[in-house]
Structure formats: C-alpha cells, structure tokens
mmCIF file of the C-alpha atoms, coordinates in Angstrom:
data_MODEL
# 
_entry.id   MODEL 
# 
loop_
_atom_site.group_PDB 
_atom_site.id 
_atom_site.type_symbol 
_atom_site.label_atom_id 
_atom_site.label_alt_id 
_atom_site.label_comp_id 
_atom_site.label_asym_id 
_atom_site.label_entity_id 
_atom_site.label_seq_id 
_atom_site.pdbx_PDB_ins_code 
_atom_site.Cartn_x 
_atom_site.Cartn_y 
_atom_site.Cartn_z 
_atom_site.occupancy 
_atom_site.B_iso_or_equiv 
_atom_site.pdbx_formal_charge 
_atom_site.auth_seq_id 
_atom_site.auth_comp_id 
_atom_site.auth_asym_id 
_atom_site.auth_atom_id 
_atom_site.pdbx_PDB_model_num 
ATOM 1   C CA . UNK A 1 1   ? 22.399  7.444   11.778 1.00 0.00 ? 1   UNK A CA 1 
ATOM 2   C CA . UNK A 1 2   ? 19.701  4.758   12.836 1.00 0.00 ? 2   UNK A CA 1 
ATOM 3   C CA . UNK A 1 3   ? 17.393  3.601   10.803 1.00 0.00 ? 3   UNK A CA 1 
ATOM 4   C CA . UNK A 1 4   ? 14.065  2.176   11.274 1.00 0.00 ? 4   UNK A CA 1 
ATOM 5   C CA . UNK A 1 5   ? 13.354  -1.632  10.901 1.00 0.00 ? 5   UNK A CA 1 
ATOM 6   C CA . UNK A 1 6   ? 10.617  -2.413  8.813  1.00 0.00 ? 6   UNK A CA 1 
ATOM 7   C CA . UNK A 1 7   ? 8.362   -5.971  9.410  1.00 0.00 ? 7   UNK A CA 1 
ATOM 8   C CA . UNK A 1 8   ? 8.930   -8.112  6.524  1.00 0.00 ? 8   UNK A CA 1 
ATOM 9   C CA . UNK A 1 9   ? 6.274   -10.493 5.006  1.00 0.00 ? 9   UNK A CA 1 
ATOM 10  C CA . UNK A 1 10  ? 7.119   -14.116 4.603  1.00 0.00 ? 10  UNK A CA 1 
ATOM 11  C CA . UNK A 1 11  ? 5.176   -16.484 1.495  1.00 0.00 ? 11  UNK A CA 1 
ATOM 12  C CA . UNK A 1 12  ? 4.600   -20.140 3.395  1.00 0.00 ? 12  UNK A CA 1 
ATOM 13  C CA . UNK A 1 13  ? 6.426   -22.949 2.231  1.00 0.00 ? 13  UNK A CA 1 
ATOM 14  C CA . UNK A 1 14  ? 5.636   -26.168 0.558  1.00 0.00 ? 14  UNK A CA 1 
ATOM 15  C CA . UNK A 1 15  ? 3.316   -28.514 2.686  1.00 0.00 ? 15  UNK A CA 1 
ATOM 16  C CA . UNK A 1 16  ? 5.165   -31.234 4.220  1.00 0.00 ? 16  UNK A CA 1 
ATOM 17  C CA . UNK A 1 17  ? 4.709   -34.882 3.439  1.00 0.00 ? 17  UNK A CA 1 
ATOM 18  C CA . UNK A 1 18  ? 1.385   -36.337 5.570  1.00 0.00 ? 18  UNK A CA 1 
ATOM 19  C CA . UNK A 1 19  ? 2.078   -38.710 8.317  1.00 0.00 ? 19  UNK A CA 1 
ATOM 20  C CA . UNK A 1 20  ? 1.156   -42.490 8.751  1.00 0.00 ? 20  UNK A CA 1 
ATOM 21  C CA . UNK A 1 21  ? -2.023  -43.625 8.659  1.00 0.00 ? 21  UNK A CA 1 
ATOM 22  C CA . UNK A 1 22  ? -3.736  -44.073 12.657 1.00 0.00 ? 22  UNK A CA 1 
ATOM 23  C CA . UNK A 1 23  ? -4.444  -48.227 13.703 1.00 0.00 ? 23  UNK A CA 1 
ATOM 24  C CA . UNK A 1 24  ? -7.809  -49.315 12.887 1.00 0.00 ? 24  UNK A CA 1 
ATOM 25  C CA . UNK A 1 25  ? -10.627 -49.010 15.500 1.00 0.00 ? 25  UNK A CA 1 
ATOM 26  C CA . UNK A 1 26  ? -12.513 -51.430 17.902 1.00 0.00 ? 26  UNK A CA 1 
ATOM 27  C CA . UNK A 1 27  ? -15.328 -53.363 16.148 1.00 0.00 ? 27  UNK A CA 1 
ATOM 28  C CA . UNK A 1 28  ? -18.411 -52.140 16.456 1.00 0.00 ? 28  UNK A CA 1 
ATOM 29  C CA . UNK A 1 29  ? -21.610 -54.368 17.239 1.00 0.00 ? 29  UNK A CA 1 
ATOM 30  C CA . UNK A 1 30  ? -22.731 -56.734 14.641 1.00 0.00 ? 30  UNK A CA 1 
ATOM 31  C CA . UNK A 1 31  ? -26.176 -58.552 14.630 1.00 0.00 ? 31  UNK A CA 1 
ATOM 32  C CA . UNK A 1 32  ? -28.155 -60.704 12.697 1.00 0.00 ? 32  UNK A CA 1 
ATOM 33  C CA . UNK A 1 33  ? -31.882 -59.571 11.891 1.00 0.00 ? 33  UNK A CA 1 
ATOM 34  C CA . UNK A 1 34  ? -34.968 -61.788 12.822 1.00 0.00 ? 34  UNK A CA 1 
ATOM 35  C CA . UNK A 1 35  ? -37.157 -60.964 9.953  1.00 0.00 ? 35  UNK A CA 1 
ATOM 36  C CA . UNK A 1 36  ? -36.644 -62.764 6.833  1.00 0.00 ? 36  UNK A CA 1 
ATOM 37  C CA . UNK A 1 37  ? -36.497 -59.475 4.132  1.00 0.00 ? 37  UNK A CA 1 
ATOM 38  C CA . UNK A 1 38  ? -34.086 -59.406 1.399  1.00 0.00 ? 38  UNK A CA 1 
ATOM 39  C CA . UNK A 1 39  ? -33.517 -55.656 1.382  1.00 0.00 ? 39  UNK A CA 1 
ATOM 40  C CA . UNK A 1 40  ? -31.406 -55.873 5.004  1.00 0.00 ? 40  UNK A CA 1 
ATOM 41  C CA . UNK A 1 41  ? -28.155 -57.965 4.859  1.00 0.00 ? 41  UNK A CA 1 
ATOM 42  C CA . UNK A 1 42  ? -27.692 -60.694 6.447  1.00 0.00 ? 42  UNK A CA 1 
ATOM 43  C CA . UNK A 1 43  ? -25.346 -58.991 9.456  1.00 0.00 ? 43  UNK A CA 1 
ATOM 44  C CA . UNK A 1 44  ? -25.534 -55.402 10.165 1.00 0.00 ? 44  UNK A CA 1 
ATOM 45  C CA . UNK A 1 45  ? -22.782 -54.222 12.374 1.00 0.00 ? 45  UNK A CA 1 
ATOM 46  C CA . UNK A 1 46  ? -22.286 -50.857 13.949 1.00 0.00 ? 46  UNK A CA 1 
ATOM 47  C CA . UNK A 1 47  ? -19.662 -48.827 13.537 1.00 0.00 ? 47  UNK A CA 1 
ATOM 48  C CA . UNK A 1 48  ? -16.810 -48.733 15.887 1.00 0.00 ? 48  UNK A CA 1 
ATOM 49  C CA . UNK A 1 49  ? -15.028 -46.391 17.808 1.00 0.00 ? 49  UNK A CA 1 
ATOM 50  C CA . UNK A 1 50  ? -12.395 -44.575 16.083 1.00 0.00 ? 50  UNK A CA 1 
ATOM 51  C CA . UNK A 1 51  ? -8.632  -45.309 15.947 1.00 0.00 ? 51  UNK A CA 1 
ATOM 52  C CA . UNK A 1 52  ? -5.775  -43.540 16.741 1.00 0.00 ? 52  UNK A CA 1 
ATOM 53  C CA . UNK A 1 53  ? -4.185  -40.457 14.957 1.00 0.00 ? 53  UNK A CA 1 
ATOM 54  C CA . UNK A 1 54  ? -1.892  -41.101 12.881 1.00 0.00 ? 54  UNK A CA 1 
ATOM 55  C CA . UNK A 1 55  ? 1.625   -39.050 13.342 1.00 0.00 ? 55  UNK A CA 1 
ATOM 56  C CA . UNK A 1 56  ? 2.038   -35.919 12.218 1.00 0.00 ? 56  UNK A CA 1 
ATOM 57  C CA . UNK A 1 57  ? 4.055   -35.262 9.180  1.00 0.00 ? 57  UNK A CA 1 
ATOM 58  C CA . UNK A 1 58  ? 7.485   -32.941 8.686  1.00 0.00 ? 58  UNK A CA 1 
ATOM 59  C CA . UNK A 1 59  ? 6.935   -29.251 8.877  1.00 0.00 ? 59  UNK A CA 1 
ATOM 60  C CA . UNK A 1 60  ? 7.742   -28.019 5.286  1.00 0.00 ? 60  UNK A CA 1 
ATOM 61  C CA . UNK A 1 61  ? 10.613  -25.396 4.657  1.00 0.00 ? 61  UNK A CA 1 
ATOM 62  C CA . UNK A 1 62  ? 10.548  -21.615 4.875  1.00 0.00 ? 62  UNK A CA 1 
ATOM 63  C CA . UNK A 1 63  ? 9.259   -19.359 2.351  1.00 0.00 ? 63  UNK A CA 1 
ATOM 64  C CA . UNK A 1 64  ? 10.610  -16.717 0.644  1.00 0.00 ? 64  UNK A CA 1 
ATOM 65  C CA . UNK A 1 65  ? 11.574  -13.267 1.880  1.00 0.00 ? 65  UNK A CA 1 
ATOM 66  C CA . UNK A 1 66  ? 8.540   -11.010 1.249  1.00 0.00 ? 66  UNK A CA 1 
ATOM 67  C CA . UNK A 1 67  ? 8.917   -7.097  -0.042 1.00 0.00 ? 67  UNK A CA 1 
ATOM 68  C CA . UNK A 1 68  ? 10.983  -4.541  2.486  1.00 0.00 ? 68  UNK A CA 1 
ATOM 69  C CA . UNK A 1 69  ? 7.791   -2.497  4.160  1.00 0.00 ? 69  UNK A CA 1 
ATOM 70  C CA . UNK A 1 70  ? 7.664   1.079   3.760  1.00 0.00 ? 70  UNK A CA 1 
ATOM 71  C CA . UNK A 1 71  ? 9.947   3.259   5.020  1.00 0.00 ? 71  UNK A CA 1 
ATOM 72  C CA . UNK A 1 72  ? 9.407   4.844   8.990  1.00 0.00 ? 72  UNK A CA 1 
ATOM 73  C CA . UNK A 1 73  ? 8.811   8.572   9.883  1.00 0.00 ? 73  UNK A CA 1 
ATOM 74  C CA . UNK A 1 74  ? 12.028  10.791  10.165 1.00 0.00 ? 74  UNK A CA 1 
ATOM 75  C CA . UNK A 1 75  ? 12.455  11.508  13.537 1.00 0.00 ? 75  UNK A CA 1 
ATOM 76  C CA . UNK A 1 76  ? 12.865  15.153  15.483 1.00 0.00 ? 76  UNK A CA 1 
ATOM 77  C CA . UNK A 1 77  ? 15.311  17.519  15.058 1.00 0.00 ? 77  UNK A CA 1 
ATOM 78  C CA . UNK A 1 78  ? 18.287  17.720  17.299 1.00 0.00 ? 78  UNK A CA 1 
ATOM 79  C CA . UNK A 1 79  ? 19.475  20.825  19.499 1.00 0.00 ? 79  UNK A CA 1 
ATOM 80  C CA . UNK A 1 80  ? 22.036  23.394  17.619 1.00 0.00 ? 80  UNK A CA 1 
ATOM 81  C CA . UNK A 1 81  ? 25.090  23.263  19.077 1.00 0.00 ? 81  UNK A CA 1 
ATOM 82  C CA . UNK A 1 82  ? 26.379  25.915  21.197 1.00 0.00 ? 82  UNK A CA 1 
ATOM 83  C CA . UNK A 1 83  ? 30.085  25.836  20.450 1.00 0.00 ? 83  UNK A CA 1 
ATOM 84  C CA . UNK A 1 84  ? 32.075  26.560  18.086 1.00 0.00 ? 84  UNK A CA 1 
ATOM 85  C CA . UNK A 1 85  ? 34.575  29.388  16.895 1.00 0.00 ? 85  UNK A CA 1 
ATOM 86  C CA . UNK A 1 86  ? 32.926  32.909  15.855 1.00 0.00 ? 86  UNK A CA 1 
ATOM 87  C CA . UNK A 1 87  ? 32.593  34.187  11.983 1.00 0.00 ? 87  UNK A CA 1 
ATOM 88  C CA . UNK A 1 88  ? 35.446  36.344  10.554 1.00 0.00 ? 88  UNK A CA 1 
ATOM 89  C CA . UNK A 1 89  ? 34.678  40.245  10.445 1.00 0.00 ? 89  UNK A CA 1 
ATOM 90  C CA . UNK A 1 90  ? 33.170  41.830  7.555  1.00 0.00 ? 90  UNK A CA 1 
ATOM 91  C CA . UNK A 1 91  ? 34.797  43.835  4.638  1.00 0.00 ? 91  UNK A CA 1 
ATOM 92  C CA . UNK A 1 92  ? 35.117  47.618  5.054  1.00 0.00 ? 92  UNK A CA 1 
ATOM 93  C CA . UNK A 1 93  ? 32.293  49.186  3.217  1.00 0.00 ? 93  UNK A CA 1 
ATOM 94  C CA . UNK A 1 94  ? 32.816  50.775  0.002  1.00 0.00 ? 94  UNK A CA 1 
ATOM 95  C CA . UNK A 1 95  ? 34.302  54.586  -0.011 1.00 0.00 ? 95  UNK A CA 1 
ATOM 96  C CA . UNK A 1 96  ? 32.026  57.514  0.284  1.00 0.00 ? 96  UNK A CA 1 
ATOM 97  C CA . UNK A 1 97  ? 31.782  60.940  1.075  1.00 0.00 ? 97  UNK A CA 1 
ATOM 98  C CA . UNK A 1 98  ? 30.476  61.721  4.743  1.00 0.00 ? 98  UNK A CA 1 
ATOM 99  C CA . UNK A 1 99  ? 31.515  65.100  5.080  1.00 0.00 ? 99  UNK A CA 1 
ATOM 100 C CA . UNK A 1 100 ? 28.076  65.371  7.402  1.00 0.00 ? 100 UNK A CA 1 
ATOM 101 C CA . UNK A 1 101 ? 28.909  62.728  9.359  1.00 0.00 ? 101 UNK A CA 1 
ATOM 102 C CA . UNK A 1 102 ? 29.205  63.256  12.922 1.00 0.00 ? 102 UNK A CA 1 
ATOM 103 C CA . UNK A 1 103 ? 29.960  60.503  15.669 1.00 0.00 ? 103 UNK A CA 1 
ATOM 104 C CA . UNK A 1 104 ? 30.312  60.827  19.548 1.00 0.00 ? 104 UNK A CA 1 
ATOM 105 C CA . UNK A 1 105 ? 30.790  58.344  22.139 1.00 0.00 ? 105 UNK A CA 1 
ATOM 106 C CA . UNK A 1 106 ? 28.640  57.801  24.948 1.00 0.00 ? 106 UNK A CA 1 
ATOM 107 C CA . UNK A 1 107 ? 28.103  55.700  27.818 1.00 0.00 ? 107 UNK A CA 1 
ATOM 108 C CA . UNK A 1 108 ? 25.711  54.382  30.031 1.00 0.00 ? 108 UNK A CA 1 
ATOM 109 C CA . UNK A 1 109 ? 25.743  54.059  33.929 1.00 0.00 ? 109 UNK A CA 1 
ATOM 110 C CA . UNK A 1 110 ? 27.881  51.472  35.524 1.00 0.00 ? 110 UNK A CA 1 
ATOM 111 C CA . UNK A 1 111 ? 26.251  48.917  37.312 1.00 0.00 ? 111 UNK A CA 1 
ATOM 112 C CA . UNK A 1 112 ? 27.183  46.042  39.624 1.00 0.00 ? 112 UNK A CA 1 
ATOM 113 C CA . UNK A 1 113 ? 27.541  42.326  37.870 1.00 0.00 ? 113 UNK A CA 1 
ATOM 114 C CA . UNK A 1 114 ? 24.804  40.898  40.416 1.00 0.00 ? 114 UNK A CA 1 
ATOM 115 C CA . UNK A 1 115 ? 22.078  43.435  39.219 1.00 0.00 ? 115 UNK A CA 1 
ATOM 116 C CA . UNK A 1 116 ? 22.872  43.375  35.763 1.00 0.00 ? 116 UNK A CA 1 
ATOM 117 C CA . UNK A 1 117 ? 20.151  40.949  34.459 1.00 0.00 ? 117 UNK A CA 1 
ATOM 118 C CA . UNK A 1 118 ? 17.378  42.933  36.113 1.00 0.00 ? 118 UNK A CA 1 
ATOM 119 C CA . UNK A 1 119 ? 18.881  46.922  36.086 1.00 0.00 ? 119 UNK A CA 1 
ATOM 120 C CA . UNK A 1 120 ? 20.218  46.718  32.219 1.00 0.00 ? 120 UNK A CA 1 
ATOM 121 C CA . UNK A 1 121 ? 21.395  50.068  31.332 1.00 0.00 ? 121 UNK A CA 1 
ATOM 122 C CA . UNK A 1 122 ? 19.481  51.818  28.316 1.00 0.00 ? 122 UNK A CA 1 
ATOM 123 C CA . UNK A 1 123 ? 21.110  52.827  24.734 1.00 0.00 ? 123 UNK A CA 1 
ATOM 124 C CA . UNK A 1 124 ? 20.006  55.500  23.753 1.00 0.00 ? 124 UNK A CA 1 
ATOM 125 C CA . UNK A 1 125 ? 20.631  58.100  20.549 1.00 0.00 ? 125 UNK A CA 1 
ATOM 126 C CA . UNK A 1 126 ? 18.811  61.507  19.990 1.00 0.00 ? 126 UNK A CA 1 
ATOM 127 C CA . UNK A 1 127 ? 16.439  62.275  17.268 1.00 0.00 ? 127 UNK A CA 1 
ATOM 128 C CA . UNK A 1 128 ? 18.027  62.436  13.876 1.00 0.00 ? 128 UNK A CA 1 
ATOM 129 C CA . UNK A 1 129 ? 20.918  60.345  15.295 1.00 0.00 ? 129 UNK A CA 1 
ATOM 130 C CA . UNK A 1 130 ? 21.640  56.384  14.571 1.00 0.00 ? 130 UNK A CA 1 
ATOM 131 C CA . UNK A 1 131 ? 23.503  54.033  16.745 1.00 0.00 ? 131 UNK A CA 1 
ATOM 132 C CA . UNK A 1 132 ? 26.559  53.088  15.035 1.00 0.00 ? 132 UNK A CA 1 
ATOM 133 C CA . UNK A 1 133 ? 27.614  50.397  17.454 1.00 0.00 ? 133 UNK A CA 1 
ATOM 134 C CA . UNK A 1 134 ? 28.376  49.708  21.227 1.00 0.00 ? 134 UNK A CA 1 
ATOM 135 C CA . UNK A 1 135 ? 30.751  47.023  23.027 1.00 0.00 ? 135 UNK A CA 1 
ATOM 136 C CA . UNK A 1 136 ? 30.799  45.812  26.767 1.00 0.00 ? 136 UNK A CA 1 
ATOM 137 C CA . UNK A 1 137 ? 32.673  47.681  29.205 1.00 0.00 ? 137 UNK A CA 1 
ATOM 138 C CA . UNK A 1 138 ? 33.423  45.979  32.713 1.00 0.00 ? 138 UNK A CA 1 
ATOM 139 C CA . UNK A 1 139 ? 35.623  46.481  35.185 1.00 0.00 ? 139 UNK A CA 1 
ATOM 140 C CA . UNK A 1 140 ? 36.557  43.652  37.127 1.00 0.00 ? 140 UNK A CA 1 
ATOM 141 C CA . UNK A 1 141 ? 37.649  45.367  40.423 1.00 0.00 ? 141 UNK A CA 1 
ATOM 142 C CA . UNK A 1 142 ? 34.910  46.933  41.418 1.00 0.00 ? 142 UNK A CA 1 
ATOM 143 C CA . UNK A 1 143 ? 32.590  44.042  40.031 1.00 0.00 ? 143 UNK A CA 1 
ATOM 144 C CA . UNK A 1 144 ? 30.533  46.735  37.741 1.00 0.00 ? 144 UNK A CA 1 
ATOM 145 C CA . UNK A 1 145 ? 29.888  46.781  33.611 1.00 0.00 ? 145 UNK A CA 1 
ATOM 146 C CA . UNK A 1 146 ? 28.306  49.469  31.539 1.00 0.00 ? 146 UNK A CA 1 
ATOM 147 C CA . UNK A 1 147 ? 28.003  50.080  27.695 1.00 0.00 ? 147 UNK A CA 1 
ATOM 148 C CA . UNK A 1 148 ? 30.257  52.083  25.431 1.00 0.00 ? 148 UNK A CA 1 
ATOM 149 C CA . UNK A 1 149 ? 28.018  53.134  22.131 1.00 0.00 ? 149 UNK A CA 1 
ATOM 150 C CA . UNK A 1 150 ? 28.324  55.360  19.601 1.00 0.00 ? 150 UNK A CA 1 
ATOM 151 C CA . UNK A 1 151 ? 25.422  57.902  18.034 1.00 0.00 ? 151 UNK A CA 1 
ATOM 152 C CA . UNK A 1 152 ? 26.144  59.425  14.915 1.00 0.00 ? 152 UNK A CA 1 
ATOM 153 C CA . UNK A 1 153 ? 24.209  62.647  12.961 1.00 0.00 ? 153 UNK A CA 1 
ATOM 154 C CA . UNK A 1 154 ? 24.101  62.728  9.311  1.00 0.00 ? 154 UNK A CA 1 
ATOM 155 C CA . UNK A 1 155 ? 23.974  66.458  7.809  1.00 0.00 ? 155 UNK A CA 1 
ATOM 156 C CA . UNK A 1 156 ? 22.699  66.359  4.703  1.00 0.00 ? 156 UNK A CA 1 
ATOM 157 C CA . UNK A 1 157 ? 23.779  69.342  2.216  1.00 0.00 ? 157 UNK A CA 1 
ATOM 158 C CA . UNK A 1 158 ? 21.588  69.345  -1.012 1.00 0.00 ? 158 UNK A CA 1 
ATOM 159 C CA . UNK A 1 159 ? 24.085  70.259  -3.960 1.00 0.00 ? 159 UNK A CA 1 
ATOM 160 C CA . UNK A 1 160 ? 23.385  74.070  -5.306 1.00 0.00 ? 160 UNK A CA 1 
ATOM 161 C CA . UNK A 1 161 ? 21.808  75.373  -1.795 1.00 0.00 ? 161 UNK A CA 1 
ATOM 162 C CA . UNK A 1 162 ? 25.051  75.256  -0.029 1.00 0.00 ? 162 UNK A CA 1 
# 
C-alpha cells in the first residue's frame, strides 16, 4: 500500500558567525574655511566613498525536523475481481409437508448461439404457479441453447374443509 508524503516544516538554525570587516574607503575632500568663526572646525572634510564588503560569514547548521503534516486523502476504490472459485451449495431446507405441491418441467425455444444476446427466450409460469428454478441447456452440435425451468402450483387444503 502507498502512502502519501506529507511536506515537513523545518525551524532555521543558529546564525552563523559574521564575516570580516570590508577595507576602509577613499578619503573624502577636506578643506579649510576662510572665515574666522569658532563654531566650524578648523578642516571640514567630506566623506568618502565607501569600502569594500566585507566577506560573508559561514552559513549556520540545519534546524530541527518540524511536525509530520496531516495525513492525505484515501484514494479510489479498486475494481472487484472477477475470478475466483464459486460458493458451496446451500443446506436442504427444513422438512415439511407439501402434499399440494405440484412441479412440471418446461422449456423454452431453442435458439442459435449468435442470436442469443438479442432473441433471449422468455420464462414463463402460469398464474398461481412460482418458478422453482431453471439451468442452461445447449447443444453444441447444432450451435443452439434454450432454458430448462421448472413451475410449481401450491394447493392449499384448509384443515376441517377437506
């Protein structure tokens, strides 16, 4: 049986350590002001352009494994089978009296084997009668089939009218 994979979350690891500090930059500008006042120093220098970047530092290590995700949709059902050996036959029924009980075979038409999807033969039993079962009849040399059934009549004798 498969099972589904689930995504799993991951908690990030510790930072690693920072890398080294870039060279310093290009001086910028400096000059000296003309007017005598004692609130501007005595250079002023602009700032310079800025220096390299310094190299990265180490990736840090893995985090934990997170929770398992829920668990996936079951998928379809598969096909039934189409093999396979046949059920044993049923116990007799229990003893009774059927003294009223009349059954006669019958049987149907035959019919070739090519026609006999389209030009089944009907079962039929009278009024008051009740199939009691049928089989398949065929014969194979002249390439026909027909049904063998069985109707049977229940008199019924209520006791003390004879």
């Amino acid at each position: 049986m498969n099972k589904l994979t689930v995504g799993f979350h991951f908690i990030q690891g510790p930072r690693g350590p920072s890398g080294l500090q870039g060279s310093p930059g290009i001086p910028g500008n400096c000059v000296t002001p003309s007017s005598s006042n004692t609130t501007i120093p005595p250079v002023f220098c602009l700032p310079g352009k800025p220096g390299l970047k310094g190299a990265r530092g180490e990736t840090g290590k893995r985090g934990s494994q997170g929770p398992q995700g829920p668990r996936g949709n079951k998928g379809p059902r598969g096909n039934k089978g189409s093999e396979g050996p046949h059920g044993k036959k049923g116990e007799p029924g229990p003893p009774g009296d059927f003294a009223g009980l009349t059954c006669l075979p019958r049987y149907t038409g035959w019919v070739d084997r090519v026609d006999w999807l389209s030009e089944q033969p009907e079962v039929h039993c009278d009024r008051r009668e009740f199939l009691q079962g049928f089989s398949l009849e065929e014969n194979k040399a002249r390439g026909q089939r027909r049904f063998k059934y069985t109707c049977c009549a229940l008199r019924l004798t209520i006791p003390g009218q004879g």
